[in-house]
C-alpha positions as CSV (number, residue, x, y, z in Angstrom):
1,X,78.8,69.1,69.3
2,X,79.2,65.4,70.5
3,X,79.8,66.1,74.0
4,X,76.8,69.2,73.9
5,X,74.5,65.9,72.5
6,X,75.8,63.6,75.7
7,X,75.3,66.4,78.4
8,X,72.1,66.6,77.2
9,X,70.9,62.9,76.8
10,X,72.4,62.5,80.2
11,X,70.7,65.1,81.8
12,X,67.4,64.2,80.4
13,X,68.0,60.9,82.1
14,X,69.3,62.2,85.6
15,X,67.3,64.6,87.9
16,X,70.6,66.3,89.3
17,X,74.3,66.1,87.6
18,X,77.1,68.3,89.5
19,X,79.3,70.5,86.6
20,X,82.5,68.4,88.8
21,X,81.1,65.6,87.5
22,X,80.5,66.2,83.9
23,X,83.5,67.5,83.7
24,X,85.5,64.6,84.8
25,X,83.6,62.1,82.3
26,X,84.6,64.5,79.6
27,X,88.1,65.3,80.6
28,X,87.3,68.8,80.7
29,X,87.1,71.9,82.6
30,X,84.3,72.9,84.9
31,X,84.5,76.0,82.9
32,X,84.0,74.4,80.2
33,X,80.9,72.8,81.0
34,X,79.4,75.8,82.5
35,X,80.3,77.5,78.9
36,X,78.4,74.1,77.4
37,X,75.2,74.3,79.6
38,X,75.1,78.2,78.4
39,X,74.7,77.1,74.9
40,X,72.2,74.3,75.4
41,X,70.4,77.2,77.2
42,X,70.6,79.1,74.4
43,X,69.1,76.5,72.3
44,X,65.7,76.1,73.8
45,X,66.3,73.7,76.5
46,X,65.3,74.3,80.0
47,X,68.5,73.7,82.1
48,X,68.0,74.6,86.1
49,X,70.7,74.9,88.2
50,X,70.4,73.8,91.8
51,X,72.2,75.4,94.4
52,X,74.0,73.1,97.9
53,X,75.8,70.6,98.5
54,X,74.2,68.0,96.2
55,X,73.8,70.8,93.2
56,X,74.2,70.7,89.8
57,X,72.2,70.5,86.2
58,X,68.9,69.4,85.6
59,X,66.3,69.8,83.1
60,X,62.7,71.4,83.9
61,X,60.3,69.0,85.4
62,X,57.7,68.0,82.8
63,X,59.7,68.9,79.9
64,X,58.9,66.8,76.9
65,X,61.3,66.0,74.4
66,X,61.4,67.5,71.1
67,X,61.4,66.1,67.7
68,X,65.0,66.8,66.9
69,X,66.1,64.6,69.6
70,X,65.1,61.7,67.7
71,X,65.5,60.8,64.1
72,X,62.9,59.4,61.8
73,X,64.6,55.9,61.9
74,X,64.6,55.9,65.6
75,X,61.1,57.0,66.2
76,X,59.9,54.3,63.5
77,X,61.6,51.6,65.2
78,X,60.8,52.0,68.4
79,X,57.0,51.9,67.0
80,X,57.3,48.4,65.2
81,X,59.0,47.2,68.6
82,X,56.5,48.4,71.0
83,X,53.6,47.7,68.9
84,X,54.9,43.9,68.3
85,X,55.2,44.2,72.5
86,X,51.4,45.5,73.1
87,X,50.1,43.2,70.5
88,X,51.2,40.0,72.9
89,X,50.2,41.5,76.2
90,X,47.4,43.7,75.1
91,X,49.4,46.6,77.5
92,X,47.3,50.2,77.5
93,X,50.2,51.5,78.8
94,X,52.7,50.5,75.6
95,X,49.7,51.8,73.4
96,X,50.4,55.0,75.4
97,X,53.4,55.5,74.8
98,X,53.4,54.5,70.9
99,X,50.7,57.3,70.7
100,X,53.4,59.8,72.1
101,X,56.0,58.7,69.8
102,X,53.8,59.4,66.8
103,X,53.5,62.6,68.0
104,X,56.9,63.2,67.3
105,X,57.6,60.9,64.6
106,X,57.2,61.9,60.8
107,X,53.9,61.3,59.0
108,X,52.9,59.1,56.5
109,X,56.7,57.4,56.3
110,X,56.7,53.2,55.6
111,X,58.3,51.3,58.3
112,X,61.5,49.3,57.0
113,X,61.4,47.5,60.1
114,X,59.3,44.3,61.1
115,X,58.9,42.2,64.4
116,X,56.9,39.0,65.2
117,X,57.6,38.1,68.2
118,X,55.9,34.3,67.3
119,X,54.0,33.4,70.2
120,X,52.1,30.5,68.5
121,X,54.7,28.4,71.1
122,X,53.4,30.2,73.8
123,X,49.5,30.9,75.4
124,X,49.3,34.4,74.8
125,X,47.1,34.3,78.4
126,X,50.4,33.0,79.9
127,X,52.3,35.5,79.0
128,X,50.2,38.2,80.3
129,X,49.3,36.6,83.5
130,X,53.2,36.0,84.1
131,X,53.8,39.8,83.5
132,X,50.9,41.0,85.7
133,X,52.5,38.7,88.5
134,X,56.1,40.2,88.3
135,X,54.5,44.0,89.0
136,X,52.1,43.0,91.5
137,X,54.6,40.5,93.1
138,X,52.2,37.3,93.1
139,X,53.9,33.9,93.6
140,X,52.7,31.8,91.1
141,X,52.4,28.3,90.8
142,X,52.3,26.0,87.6
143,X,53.5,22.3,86.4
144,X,57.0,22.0,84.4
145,X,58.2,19.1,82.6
146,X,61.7,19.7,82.6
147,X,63.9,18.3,79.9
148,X,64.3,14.5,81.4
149,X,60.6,14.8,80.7
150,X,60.0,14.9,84.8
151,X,56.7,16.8,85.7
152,X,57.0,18.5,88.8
153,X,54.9,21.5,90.5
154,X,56.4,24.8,90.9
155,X,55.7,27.6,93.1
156,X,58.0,31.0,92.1
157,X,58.9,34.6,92.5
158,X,58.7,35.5,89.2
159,X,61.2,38.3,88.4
160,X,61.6,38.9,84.3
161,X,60.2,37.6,81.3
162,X,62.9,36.5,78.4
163,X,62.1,36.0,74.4
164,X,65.3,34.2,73.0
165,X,65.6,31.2,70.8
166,X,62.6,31.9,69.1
167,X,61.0,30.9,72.6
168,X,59.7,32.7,75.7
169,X,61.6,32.1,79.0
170,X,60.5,33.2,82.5
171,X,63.3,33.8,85.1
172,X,62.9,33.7,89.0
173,X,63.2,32.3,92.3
174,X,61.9,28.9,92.7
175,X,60.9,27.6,95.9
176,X,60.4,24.7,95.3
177,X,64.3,24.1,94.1
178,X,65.1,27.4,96.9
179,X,67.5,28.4,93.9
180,X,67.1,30.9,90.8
181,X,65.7,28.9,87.7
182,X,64.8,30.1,84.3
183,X,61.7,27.7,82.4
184,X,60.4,27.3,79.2
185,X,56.9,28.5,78.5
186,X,56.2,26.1,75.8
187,X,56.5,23.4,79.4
188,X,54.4,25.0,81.8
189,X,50.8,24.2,82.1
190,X,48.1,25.3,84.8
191,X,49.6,28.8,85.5
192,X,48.0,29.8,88.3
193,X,48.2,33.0,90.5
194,X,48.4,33.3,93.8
195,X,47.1,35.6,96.5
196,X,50.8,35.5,98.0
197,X,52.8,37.9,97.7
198,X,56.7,38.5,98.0
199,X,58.9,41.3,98.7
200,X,61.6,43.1,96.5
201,X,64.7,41.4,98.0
202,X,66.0,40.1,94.7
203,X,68.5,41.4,92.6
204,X,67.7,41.0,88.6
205,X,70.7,40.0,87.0
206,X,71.7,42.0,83.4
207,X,71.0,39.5,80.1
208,X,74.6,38.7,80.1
209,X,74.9,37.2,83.1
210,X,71.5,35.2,82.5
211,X,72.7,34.2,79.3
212,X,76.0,32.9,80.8
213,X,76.1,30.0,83.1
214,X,79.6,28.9,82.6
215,X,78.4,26.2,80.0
216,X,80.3,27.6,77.1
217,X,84.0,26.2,77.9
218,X,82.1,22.8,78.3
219,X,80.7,22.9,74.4
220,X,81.4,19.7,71.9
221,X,81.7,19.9,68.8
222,X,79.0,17.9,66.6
223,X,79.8,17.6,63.6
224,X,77.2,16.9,60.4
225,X,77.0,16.5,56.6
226,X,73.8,18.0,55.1
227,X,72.5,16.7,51.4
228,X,71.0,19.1,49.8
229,X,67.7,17.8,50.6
230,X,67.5,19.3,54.2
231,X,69.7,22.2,53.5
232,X,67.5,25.1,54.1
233,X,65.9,23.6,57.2
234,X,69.4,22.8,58.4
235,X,70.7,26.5,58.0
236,X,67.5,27.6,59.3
237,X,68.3,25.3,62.4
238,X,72.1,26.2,62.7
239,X,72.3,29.4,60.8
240,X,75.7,30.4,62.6
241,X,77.8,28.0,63.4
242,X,81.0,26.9,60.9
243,X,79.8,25.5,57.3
244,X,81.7,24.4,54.7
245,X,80.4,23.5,51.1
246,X,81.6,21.1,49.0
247,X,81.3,20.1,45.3
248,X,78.6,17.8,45.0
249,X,76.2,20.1,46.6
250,X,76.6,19.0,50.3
251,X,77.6,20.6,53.3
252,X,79.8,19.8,56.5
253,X,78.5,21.6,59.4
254,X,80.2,22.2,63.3
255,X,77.8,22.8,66.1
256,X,79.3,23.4,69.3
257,X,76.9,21.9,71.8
258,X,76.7,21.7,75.8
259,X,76.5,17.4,76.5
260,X,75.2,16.7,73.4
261,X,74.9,13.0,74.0
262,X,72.2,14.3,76.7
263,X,70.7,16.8,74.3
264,X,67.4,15.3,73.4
265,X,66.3,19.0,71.5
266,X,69.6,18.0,69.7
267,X,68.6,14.8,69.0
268,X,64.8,15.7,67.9
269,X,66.5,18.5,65.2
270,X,68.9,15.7,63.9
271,X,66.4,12.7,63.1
272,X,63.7,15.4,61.6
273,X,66.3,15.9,58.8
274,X,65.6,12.1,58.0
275,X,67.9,11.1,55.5
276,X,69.0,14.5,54.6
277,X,71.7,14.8,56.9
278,X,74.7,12.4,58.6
279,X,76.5,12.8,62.4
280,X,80.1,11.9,61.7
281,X,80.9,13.1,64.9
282,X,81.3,11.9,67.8
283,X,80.2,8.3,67.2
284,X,78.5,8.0,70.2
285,X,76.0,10.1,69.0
286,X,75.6,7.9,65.9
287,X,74.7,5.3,68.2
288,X,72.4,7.0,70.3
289,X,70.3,8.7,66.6
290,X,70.5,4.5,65.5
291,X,68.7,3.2,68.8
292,X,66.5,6.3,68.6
293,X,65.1,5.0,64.8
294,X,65.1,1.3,66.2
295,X,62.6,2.5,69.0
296,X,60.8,4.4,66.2
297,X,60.5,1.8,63.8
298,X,59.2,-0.7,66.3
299,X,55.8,1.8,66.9
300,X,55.5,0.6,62.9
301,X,56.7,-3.1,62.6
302,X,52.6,-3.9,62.1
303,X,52.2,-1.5,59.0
């Protein structure tokens, strides 16, 4: 039943699969995939059979997928997502298909699944105008201040749009750097797009790779004690890195963190816990969080 459920998801998904082929990702017989596409024949589903050299299994053209393909939970879920999705870019097209999926999807059941996708970080208008540019192909231009708080003007190839961190990202070529770059949308101002265009030459690299840059052998370990004063807003902060809780109430925690005597988010997080919370280590931190408060307290010596 399993591997009648796969041949069928995966020929849904191609337009032409060879019976050599599905029978060597199974580790079965051609025989025995032409006895399988019999019975999801006999079950209602319009397999064709194409005849040459590049033959094989396909389903009808224009077939539309039945209910029984997708569960309740499934259908509901994809719903929530893509509704949370045409709420931020205002996309006809998601509305489309969220229409469709009703269609399918049982009536009258409550969703156990909620997104917010929190762009109060982020202009809405940016968002959209960023994902209007990757499909026509506009260079777009806009001013960045980077995280040395440097403002410099950008003009890019924008290729995908990222939400991670509780932030929006935007990923593409930047020639202004002539390198790949990824920005924060929460530091680019005066989006602007351009009549320029640029052609498909670049290959979108999967999350994983995006996500790793070779920083993470390079992490230090900060380490913190948390009163119970700023506890929530710590593990709200650092929700999965190593605690430990001890009797009085406090906490130790261990954030591993790229350069984190250059981490000024690092540093913001750690003084808004005010006296809630105490670096132990490393001790150069300390010293740069103490001349941090001095600078601070000076803006107040007339109060």
């Amino acid at each position: 039943m399993e591997r009648l459920i796969s041949i069928i998801y995966k020929l849904l998904n191609h337009e032409v699969l060879p019976a050599s082929v599905l029978a060597e990702e199974f580790q079965v017989s051609q025989r025995t995939i032409y006895r399988d596409i019999d019975v999801i024949c006999a079950a209602g589903f319009p397999v064709v059979s194409y005849q040459g050299t590049n033959g094989g299994y396909g389903i009808m053209d224009g077939y539309k997928m039945d209910k029984s393909l997708l569960g309740s939970y499934d259908v509901n879920s994809l719903i929530t997502v893509l509704r949370s999705l045409s709420t931020v870019f205002e996309d006809e097209r998601v509305q489309g298909t969220i229409e469709r999926l009703q269609t399918i999807g049982p009536e009258h059941q409550a969703t156990s699944l909620s997104v917010d996708l929190e762009t109060r970080r982020t202009e809405p208008e940016a968002l959209r105008h960023l994902r209007t540019a990757i499909t026509r192909r506009n260079i777009v231009r806009f001013d960045y201040i980077n995280a040395k708080n440097e403002r410099t003007t950008r003009y890019m190839e924008p290729l995908r749009l990222h939400f991670k961190y509780r932030n929006w990202y935007i990923y593409g070529f930047c020639r202004t750097r002539r390198d790949y770059r990824e920005f924060r949308l929460s530091r680019l101002m005066n989006l602007y797009l351009t009549q320029e265009t640029f052609q498909p030459h670049h290959e979108v690299p999967q999350e994983a790779a995006l996500s790793n840059k070779g920083w993470q052998d390079q992490l230090e370990e900060v380490v913190i004690r948390v009163g119970t004063e700023a506890m929530a807003e710590a593990l709200d902060q650092f929700h999965q890195v190593d605690k430990q809780f001890h009797d009085d109430g406090s906490m130790t925690m261990r954030i591993p963190v790229y350069q984190p005597l250059e981490a000024r988010w690092l540093w913001t997080i750690l003084l808004g816990f005010g006296s809630g919370a105490e670096v132990l280590e490393p001790p150069a931190l300390r010293g740069i969080l103490k001349e941090q408060l001095q600078n601070a307290l000076k803006l107040y010596e007339d109060v």
